[in-house]
LUMTOR-204573 format. One record per residue (C-alpha): residue number from 1; residue in one letter; x, y, z. Coordinates in pm, 1 decimal, always signed. Example, Ala and Ser with C-alpha at 12.3 -4.5 7.8 and 13.67 -1.06 7.14 Angstrom:
 num residu       c1       c2       c3
   1      A  +1230.0   -450.0   +780.0
   2      S  +1367.0   -106.0   +714.0
// end
This chain:
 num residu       c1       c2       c3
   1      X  -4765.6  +3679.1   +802.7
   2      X  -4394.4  +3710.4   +631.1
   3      X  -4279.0  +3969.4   +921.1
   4      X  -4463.5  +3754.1  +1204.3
   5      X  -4241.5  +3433.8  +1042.0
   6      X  -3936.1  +3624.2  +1052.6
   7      X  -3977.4  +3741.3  +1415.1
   8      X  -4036.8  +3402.2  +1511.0
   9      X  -3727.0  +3277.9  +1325.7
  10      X  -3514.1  +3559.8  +1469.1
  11      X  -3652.5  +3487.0  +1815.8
  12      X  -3517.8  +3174.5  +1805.3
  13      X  -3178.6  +3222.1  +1650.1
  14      X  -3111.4  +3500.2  +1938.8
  15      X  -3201.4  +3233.4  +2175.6
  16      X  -3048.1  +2939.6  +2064.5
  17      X  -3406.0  +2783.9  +2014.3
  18      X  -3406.3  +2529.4  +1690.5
  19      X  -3132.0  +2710.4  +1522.3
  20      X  -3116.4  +2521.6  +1226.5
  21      X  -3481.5  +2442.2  +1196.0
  22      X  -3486.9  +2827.6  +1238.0
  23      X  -3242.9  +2864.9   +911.6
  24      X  -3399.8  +2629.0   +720.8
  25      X  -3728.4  +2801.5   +784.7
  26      X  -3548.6  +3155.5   +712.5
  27      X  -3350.4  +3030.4   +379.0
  28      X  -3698.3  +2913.0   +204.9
  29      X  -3873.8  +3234.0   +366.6
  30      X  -3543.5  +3449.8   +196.4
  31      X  -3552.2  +3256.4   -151.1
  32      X  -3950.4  +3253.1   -172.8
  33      X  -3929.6  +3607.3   -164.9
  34      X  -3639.7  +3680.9   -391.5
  35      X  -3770.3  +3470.8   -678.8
  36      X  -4134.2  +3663.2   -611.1
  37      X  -3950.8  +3985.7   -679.0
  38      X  -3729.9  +3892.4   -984.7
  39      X  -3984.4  +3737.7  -1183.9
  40      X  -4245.7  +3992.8  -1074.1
  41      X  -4341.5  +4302.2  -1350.2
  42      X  -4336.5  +4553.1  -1058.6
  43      X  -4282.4  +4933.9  -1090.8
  44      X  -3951.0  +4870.8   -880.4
  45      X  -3786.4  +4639.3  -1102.9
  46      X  -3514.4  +4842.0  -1217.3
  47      X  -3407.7  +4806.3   -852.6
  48      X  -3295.9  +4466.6   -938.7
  49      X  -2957.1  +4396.5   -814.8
  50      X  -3060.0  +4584.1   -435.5
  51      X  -3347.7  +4381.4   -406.3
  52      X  -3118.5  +4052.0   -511.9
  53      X  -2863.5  +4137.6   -244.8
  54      X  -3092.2  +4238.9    -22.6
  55      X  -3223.1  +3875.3    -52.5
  56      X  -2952.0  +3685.8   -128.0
  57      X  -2712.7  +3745.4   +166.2
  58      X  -3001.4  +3596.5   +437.2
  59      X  -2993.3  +3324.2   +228.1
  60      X  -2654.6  +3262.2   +217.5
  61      X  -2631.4  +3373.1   +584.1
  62      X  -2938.5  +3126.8   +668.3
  63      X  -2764.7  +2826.3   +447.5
  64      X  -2444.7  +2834.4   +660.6
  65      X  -2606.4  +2860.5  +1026.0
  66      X  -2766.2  +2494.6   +916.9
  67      X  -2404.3  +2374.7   +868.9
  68      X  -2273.4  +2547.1  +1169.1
  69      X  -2181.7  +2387.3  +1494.2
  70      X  -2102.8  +2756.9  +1668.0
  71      X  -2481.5  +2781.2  +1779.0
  72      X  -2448.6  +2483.0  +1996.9
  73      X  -2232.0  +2649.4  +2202.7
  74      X  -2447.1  +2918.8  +2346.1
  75      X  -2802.5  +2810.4  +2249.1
  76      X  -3023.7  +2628.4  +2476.3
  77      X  -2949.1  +2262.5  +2248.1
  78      X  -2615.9  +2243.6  +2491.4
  79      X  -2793.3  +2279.6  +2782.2
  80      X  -3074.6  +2011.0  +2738.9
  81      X  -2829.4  +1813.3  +2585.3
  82      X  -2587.5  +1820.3  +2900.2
  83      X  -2906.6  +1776.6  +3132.3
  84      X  -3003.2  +1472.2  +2924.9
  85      X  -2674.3  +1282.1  +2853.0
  86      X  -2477.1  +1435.4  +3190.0
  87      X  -2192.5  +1460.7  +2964.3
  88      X  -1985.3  +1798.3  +2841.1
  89      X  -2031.0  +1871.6  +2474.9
  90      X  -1709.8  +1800.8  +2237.5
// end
């Protein structure tokens, strides 16, 4: 279910498809997971600090494409948006 969420989410951020509804999706998905593997008493867990970063940085990645403006540029929310309004984005 986790990798069939994440294609979905990538899917979309490749095509400019609900970005940040995307990363918002992605930076719970990233953090639900990183808190399952700290606090879990798996055989692994001397692996902590690659399994932190290898969580952390999509959710720091995920965080700042919901702030971002730079995905309005090429997704598809520019083009229904120029359709709709007639007007170039600013």
């Amino acid at each position: 279910m986790i990798t069939a969420v994440e294609t979905v989410i990538g899917a979309f951020m490749l095509l400019g498809i609900l970005t940040r509804v995307g990363a918002a999706v992605g930076t719970v998905l990233a953090l639900n997971l990183m808190l399952t593997f700290v606090f879990c008493r798996c055989p692994w867990t001397q692996d902590f600090p690659m399994i932190f970063w290898f969580y952390f940085f999509p959710i720091v990645l995920n965080a700042q494409l919901i702030f971002d403006r730079s995905s309005d540029a090429l997704g598809l929310q520019r083009v229904v948006r120029k359709v709709r309004f007639g007007a170039p984005n600013k």
